[in-house]
NUTOR-817696 format. One record per atom (N, C-alpha, C, O): residue in three letters; chain; atom name; x, y, z. Coordinates in nm, 2 decimals, padded with zeros to 4 digits. Layout:
res, chain, atom, c1, c2, c3
ALA, A, CA, X, Y, Z
...
***
This chain:
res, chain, atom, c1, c2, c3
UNK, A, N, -04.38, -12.53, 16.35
UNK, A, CA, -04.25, -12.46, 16.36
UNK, A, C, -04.27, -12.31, 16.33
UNK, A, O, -04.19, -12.23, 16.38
UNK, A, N, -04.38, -12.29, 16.26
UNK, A, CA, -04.39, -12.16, 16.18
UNK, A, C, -04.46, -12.08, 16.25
UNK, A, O, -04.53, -12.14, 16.34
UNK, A, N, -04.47, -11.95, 16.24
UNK, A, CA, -04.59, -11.85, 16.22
UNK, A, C, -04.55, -11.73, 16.12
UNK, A, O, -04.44, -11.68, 16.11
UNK, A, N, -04.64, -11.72, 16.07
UNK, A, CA, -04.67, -11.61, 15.96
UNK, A, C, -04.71, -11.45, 16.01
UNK, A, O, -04.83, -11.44, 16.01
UNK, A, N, -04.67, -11.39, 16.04
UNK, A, CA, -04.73, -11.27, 16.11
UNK, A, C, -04.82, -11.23, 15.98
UNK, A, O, -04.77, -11.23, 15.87
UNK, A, N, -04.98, -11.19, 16.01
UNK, A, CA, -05.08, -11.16, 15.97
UNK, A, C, -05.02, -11.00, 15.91
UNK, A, O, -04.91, -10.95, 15.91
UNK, A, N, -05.18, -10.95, 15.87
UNK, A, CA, -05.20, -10.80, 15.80
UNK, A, C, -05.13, -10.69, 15.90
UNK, A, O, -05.09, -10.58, 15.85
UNK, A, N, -05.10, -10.73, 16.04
UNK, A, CA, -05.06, -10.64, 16.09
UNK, A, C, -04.87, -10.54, 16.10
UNK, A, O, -04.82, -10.43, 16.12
UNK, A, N, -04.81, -10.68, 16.05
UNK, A, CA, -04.62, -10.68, 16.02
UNK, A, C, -04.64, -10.70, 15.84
UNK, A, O, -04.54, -10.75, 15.81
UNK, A, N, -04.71, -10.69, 15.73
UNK, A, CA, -04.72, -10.76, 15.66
UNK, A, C, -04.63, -10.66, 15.54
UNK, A, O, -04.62, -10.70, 15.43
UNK, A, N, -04.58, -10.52, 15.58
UNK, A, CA, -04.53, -10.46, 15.52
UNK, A, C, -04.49, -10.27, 15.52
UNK, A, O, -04.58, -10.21, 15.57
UNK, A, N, -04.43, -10.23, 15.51
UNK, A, CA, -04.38, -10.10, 15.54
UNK, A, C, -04.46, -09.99, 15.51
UNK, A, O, -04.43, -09.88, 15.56
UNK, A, N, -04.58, -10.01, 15.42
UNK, A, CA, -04.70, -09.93, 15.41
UNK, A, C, -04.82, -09.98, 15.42
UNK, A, O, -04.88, -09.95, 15.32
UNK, A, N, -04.90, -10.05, 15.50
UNK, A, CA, -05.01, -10.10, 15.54
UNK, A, C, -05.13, -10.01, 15.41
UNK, A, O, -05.22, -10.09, 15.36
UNK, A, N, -05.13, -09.89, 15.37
UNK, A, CA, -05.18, -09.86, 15.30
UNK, A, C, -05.20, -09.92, 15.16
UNK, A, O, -05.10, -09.95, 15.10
UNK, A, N, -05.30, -09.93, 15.09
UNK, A, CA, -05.25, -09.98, 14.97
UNK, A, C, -05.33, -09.89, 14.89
UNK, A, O, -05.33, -09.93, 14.77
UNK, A, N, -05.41, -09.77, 14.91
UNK, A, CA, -05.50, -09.73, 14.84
UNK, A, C, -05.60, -09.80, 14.76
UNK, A, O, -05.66, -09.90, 14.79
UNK, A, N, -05.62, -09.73, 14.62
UNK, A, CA, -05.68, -09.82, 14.50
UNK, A, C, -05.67, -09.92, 14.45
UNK, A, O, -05.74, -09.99, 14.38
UNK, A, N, -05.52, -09.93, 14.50
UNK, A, CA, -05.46, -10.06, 14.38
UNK, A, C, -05.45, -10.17, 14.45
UNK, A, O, -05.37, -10.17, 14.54
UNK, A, N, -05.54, -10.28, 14.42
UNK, A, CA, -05.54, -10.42, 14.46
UNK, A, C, -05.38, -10.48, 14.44
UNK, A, O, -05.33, -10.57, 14.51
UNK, A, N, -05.32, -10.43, 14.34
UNK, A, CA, -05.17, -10.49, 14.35
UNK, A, C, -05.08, -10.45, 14.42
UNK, A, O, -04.98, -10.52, 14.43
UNK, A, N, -05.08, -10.32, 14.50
UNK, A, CA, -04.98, -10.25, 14.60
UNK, A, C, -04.95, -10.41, 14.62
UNK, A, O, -04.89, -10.47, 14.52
UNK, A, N, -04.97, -10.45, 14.70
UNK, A, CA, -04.91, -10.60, 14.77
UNK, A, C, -04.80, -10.63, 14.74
UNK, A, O, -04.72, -10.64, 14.83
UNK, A, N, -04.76, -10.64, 14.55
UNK, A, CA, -04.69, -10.69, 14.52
UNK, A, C, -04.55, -10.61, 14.50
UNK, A, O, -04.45, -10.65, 14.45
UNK, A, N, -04.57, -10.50, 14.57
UNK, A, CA, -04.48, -10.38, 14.57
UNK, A, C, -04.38, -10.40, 14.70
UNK, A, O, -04.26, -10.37, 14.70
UNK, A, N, -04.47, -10.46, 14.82
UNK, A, CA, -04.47, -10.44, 14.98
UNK, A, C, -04.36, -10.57, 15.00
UNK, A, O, -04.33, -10.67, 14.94
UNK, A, N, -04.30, -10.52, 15.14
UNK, A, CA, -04.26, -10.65, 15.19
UNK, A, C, -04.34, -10.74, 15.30
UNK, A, O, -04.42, -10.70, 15.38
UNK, A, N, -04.29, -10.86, 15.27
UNK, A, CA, -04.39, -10.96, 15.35
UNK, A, C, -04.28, -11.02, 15.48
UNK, A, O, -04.16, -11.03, 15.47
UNK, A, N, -04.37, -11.06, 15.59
UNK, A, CA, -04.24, -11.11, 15.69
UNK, A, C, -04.32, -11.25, 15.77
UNK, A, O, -04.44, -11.27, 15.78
UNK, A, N, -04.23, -11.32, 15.81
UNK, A, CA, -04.23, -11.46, 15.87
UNK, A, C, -04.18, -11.46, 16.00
UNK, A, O, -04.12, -11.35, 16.01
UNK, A, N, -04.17, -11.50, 16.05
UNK, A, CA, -04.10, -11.56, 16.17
UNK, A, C, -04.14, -11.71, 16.25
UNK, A, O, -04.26, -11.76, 16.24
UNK, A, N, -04.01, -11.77, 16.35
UNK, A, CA, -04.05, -11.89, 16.39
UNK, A, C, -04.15, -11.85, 16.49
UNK, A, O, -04.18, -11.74, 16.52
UNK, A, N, -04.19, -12.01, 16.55
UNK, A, CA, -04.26, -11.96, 16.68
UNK, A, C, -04.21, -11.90, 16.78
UNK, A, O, -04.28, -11.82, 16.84
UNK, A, N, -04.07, -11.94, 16.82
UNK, A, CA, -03.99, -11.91, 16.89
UNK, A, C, -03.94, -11.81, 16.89
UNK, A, O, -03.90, -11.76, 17.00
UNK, A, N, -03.94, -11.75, 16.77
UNK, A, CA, -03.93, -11.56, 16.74
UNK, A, C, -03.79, -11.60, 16.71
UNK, A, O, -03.74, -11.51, 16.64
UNK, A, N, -03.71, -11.71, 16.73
UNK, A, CA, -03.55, -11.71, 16.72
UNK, A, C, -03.51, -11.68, 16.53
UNK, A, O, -03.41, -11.63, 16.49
UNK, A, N, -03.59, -11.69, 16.47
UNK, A, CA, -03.59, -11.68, 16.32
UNK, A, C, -03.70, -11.54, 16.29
UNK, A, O, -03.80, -11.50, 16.35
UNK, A, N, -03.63, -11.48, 16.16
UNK, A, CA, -03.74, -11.40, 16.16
UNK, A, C, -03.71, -11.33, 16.01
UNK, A, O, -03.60, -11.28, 15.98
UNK, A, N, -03.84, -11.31, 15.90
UNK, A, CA, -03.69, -11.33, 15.78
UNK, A, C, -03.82, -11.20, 15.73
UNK, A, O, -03.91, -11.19, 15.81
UNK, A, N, -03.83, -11.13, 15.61
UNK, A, CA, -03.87, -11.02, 15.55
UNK, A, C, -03.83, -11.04, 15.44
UNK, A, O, -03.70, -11.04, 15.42
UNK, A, N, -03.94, -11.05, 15.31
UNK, A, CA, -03.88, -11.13, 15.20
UNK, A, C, -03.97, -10.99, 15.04
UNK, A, O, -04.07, -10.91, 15.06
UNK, A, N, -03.92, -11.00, 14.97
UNK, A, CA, -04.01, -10.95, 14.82
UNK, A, C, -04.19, -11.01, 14.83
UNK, A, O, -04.21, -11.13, 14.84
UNK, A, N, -04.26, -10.95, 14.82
UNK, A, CA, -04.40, -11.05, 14.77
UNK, A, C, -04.35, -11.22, 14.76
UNK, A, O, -04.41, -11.30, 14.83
UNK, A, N, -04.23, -11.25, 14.65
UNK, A, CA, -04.24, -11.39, 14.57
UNK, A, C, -04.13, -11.39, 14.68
UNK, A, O, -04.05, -11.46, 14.63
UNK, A, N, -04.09, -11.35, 14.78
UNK, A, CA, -04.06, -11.47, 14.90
UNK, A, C, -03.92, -11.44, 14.88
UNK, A, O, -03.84, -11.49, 14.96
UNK, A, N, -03.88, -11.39, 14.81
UNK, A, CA, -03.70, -11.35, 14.81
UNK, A, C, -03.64, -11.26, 14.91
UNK, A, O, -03.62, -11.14, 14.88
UNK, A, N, -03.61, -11.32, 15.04
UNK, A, CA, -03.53, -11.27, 15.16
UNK, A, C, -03.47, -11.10, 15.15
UNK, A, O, -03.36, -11.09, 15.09
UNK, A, N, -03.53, -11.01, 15.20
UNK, A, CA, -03.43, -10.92, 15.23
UNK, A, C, -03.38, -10.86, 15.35
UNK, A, O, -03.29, -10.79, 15.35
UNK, A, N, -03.43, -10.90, 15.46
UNK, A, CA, -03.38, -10.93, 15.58
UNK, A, C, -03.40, -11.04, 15.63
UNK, A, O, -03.51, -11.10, 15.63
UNK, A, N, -03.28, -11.10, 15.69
UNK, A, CA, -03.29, -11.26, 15.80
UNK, A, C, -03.24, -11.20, 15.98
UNK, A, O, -03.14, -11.13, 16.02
UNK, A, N, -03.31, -11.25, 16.02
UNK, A, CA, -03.28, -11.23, 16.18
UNK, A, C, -03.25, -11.35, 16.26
UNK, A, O, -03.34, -11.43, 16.31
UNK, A, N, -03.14, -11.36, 16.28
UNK, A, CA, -03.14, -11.57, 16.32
UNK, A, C, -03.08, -11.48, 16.50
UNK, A, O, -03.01, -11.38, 16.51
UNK, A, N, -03.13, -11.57, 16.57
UNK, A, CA, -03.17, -11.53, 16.73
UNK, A, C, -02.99, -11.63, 16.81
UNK, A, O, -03.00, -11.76, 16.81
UNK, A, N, -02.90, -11.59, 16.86
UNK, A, CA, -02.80, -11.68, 16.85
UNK, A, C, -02.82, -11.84, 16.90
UNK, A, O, -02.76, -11.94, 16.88
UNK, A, N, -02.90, -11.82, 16.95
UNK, A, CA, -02.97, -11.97, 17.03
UNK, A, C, -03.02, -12.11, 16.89
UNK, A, O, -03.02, -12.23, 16.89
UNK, A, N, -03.06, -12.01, 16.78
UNK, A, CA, -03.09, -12.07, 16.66
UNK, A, C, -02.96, -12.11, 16.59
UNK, A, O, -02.95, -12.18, 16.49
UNK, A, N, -02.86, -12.08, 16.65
UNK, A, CA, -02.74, -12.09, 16.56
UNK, A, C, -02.68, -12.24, 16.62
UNK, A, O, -02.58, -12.29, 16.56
UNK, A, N, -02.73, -12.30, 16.72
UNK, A, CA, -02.63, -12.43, 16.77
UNK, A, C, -02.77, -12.56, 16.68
UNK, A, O, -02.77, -12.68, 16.72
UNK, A, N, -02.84, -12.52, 16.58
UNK, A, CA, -02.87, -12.64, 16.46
UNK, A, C, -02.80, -12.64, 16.37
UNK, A, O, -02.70, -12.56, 16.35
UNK, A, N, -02.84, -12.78, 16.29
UNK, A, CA, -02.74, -12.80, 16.18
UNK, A, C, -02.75, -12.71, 16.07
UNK, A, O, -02.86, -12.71, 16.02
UNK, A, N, -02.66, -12.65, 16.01
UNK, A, CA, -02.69, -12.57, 15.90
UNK, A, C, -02.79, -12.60, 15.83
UNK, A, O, -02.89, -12.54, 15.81
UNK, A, N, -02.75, -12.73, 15.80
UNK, A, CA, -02.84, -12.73, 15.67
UNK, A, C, -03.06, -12.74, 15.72
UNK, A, O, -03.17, -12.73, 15.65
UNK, A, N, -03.03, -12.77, 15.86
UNK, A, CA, -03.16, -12.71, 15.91
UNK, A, C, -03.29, -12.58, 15.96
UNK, A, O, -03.41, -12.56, 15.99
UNK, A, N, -03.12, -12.51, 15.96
UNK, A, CA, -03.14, -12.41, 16.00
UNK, A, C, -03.17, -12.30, 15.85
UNK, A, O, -03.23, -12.19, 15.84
UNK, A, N, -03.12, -12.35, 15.77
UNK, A, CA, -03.14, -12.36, 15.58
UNK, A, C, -03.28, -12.35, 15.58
UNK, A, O, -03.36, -12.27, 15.56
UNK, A, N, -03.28, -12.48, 15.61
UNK, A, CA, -03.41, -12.54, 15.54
UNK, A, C, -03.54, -12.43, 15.66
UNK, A, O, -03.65, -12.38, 15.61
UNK, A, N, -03.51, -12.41, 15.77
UNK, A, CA, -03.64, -12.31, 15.81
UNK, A, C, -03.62, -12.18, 15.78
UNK, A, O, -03.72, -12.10, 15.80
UNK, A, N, -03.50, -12.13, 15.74
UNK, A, CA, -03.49, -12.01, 15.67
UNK, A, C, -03.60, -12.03, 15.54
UNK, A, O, -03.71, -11.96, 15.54
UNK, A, N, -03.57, -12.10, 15.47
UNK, A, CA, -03.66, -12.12, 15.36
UNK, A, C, -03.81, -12.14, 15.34
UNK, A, O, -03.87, -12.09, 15.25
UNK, A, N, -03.86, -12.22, 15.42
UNK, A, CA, -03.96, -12.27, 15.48
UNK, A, C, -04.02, -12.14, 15.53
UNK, A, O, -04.14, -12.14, 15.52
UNK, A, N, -03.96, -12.03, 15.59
UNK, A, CA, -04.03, -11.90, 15.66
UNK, A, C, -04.04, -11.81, 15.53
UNK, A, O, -04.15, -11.75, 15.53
UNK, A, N, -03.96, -11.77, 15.42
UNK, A, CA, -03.94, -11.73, 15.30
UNK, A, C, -04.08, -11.74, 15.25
UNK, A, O, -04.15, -11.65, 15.22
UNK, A, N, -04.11, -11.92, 15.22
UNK, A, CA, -04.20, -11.96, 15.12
UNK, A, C, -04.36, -11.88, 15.18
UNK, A, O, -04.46, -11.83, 15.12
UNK, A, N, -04.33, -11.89, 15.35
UNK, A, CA, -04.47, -11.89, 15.42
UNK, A, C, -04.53, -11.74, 15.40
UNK, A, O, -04.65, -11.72, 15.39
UNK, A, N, -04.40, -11.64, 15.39
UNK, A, CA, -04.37, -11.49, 15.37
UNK, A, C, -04.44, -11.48, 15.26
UNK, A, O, -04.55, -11.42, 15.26
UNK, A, N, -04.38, -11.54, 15.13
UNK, A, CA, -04.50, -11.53, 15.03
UNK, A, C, -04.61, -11.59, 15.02
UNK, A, O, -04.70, -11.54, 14.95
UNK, A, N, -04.65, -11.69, 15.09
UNK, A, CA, -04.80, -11.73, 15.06
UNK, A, C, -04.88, -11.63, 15.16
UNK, A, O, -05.00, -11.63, 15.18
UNK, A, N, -04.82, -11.57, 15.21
UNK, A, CA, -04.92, -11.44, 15.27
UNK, A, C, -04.92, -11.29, 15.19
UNK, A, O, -04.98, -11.19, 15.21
UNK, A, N, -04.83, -11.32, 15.10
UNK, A, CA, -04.85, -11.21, 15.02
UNK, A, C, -05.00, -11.24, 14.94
UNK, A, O, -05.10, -11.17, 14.94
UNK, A, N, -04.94, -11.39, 14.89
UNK, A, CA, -05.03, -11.38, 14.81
UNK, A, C, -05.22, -11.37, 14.84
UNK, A, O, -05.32, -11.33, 14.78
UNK, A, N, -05.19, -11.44, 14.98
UNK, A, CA, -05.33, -11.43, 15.04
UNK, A, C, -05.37, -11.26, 15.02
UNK, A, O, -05.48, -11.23, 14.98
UNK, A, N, -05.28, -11.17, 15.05
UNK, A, CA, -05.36, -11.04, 15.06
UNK, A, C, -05.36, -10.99, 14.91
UNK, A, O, -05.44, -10.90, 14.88
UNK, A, N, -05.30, -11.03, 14.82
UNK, A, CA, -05.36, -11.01, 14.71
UNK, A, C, -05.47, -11.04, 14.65
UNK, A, O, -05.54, -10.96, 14.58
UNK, A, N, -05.48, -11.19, 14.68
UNK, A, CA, -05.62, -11.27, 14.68
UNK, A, C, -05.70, -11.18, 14.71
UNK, A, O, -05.77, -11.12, 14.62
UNK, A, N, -05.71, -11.15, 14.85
UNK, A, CA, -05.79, -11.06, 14.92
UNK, A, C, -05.81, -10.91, 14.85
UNK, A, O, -05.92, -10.88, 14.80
UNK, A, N, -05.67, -10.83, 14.83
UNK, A, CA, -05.75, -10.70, 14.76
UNK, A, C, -05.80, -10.74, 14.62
UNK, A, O, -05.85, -10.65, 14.56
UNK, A, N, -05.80, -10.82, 14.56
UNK, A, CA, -05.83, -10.84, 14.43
UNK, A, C, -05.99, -10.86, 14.42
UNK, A, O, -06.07, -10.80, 14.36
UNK, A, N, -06.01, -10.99, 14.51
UNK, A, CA, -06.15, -10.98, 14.55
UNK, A, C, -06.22, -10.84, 14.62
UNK, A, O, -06.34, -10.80, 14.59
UNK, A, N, -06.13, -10.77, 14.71
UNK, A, CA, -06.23, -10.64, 14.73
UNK, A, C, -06.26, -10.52, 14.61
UNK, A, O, -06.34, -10.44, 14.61
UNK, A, N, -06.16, -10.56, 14.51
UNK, A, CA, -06.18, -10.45, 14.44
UNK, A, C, -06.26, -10.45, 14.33
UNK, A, O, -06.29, -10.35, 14.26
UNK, A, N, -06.31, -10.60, 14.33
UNK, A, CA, -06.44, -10.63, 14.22
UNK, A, C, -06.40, -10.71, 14.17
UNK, A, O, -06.49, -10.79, 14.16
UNK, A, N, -06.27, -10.79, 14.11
UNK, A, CA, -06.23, -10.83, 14.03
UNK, A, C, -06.35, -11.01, 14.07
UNK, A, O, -06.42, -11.04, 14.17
UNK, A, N, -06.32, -11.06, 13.96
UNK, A, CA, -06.41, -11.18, 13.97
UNK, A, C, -06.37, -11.30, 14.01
UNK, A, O, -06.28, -11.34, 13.93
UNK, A, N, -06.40, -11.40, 14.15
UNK, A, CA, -06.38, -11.45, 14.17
UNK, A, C, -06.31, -11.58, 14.12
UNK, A, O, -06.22, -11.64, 14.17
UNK, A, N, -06.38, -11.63, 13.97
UNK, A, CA, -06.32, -11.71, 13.89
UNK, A, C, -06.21, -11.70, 13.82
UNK, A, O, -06.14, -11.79, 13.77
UNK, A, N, -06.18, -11.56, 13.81
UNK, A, CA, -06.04, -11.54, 13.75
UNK, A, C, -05.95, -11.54, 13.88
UNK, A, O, -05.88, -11.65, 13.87
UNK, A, N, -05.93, -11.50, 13.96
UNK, A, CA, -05.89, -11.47, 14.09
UNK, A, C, -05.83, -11.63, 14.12
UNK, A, O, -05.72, -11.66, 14.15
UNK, A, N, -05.95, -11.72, 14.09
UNK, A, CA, -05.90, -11.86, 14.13
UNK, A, C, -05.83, -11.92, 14.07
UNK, A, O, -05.77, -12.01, 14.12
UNK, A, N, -05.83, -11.88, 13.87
UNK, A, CA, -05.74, -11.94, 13.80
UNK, A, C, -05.63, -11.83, 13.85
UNK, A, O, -05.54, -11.84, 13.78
UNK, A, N, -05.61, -11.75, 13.92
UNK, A, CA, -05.40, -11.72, 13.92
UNK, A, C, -05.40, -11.79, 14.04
UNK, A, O, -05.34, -11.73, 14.13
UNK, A, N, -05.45, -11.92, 14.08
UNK, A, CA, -05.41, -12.02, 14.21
UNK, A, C, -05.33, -11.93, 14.29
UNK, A, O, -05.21, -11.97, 14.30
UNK, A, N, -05.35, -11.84, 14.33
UNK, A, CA, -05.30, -11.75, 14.47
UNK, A, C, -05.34, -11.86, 14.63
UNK, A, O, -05.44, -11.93, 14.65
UNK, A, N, -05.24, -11.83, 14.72
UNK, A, CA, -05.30, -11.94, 14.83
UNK, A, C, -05.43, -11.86, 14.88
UNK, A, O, -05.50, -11.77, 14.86
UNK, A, N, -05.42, -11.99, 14.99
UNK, A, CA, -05.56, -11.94, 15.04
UNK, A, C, -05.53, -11.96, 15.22
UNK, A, O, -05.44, -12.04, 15.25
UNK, A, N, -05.58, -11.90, 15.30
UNK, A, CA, -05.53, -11.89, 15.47
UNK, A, C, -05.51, -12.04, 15.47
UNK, A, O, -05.40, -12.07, 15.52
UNK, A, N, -05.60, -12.14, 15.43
UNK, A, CA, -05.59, -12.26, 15.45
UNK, A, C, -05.49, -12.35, 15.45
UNK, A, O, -05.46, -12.45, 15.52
UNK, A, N, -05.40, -12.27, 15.31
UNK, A, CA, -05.29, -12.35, 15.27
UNK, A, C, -05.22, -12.31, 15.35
UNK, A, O, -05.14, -12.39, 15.41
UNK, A, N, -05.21, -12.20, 15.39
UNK, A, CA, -05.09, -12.11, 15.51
UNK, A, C, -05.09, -12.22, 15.60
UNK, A, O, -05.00, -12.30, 15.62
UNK, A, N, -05.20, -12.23, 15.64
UNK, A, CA, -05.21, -12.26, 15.80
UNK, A, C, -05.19, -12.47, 15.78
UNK, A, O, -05.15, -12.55, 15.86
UNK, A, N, -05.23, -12.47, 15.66
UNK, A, CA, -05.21, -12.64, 15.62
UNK, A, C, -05.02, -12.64, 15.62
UNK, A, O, -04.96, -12.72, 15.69
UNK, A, N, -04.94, -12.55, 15.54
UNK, A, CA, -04.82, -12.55, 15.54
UNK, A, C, -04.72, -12.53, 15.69
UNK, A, O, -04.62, -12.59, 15.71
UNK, A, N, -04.77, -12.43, 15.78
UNK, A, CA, -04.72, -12.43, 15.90
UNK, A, C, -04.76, -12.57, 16.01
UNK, A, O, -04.67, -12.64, 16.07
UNK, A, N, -04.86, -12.58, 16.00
UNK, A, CA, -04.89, -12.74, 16.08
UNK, A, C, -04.78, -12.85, 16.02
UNK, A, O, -04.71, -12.92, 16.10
UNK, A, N, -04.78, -12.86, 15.89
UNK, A, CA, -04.69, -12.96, 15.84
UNK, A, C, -04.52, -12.92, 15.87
UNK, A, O, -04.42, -13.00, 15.84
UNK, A, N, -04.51, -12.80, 15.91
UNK, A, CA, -04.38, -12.75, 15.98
UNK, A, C, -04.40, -12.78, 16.14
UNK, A, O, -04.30, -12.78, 16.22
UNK, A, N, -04.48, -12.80, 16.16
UNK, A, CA, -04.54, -12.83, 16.35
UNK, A, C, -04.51, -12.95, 16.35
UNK, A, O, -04.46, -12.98, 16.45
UNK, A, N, -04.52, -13.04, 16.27
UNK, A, CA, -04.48, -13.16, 16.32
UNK, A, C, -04.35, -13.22, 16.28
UNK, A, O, -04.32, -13.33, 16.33
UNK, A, N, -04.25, -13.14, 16.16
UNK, A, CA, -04.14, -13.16, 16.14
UNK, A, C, -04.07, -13.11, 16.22
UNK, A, O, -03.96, -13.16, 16.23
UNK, A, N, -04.12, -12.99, 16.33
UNK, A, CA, -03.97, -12.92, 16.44
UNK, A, C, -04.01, -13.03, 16.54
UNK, A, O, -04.03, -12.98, 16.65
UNK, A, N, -04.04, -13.17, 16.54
UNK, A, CA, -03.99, -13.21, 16.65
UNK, A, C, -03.90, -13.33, 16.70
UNK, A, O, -03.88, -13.39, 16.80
UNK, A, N, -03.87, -13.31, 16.51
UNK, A, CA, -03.71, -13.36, 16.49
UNK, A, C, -03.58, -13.32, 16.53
UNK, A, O, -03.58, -13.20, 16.55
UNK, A, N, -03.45, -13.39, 16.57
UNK, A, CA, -03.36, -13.38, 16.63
UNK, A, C, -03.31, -13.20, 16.55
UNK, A, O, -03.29, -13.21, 16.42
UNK, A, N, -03.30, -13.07, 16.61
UNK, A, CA, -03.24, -12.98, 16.57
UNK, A, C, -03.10, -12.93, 16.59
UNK, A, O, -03.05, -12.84, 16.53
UNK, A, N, -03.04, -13.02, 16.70
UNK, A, CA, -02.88, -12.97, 16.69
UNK, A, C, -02.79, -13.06, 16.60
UNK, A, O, -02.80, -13.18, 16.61
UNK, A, N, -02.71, -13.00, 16.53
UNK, A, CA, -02.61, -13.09, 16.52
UNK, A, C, -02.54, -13.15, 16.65
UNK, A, O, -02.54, -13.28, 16.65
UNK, A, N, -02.48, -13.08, 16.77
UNK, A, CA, -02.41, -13.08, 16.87
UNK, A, C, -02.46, -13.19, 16.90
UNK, A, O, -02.37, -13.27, 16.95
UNK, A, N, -02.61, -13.24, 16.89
UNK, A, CA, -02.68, -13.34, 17.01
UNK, A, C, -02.68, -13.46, 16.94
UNK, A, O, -02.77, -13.46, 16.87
UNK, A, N, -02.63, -13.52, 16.94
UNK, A, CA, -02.65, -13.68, 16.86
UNK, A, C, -02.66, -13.78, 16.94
UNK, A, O, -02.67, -13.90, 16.90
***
């Protein structure tokens, strides 16, 4: 159902200089595959723009809820991936790095697949 737009949409200053934590500063963005959804959230996934495409609007709320949210969560686990990532470029040590369980692309890409096979459930209300 998902895609996560990569390092390229991943925030309003691509820059991060020195600091391995800029990340947590930046906004992170999601959208569906369809592009019909498209949401821009805090690091920890807290929505500050939603873009619902009107074609997205004939599901059932509470579905259309649930991939709002679902694009939120994915928003931050790509934060966290590039934190992951500057934290490891900046020396910091891989074993601490792994105790703050930050995701990893794997989990991204394990959590969108498991959205790949839930959109191919009934999505309108209208259609019963």
């Amino acid at each position: 159902m998902s895609y996560t737009e990569g390092a390229a949409a991943h925030s309003d200053d691509a820059r991060t200089g020195d600091d391995p934590w800029a990340v947590v500063h930046q906004f992170s963005q999601a959208r569906s595959r369809s592009g019909g959804i498209a949401v821009r959230t805090t690091a920890q996934g807290l929505p500050v723009a939603v873009h619902i495409a009107s074609t997205e609007l004939d599901k059932h709320p509470e579905l259309l809820a649930a991939d709002i949210l679902r694009l939120c969560k994915q928003s931050a686990m790509s934060a966290g991936i590039r934190l992951r990532e500057n934290l490891l470029a900046a020396g910091a040590d891989r074993d601490l790095v792994n105790e703050m369980k930050l995701p990893q692309p794997e989990d991204l890409a394990a959590a969108e697949e498991r959205d790949d096979e839930e959109a191919d459930a009934m999505t309108s209300w209208l259609r019963r």
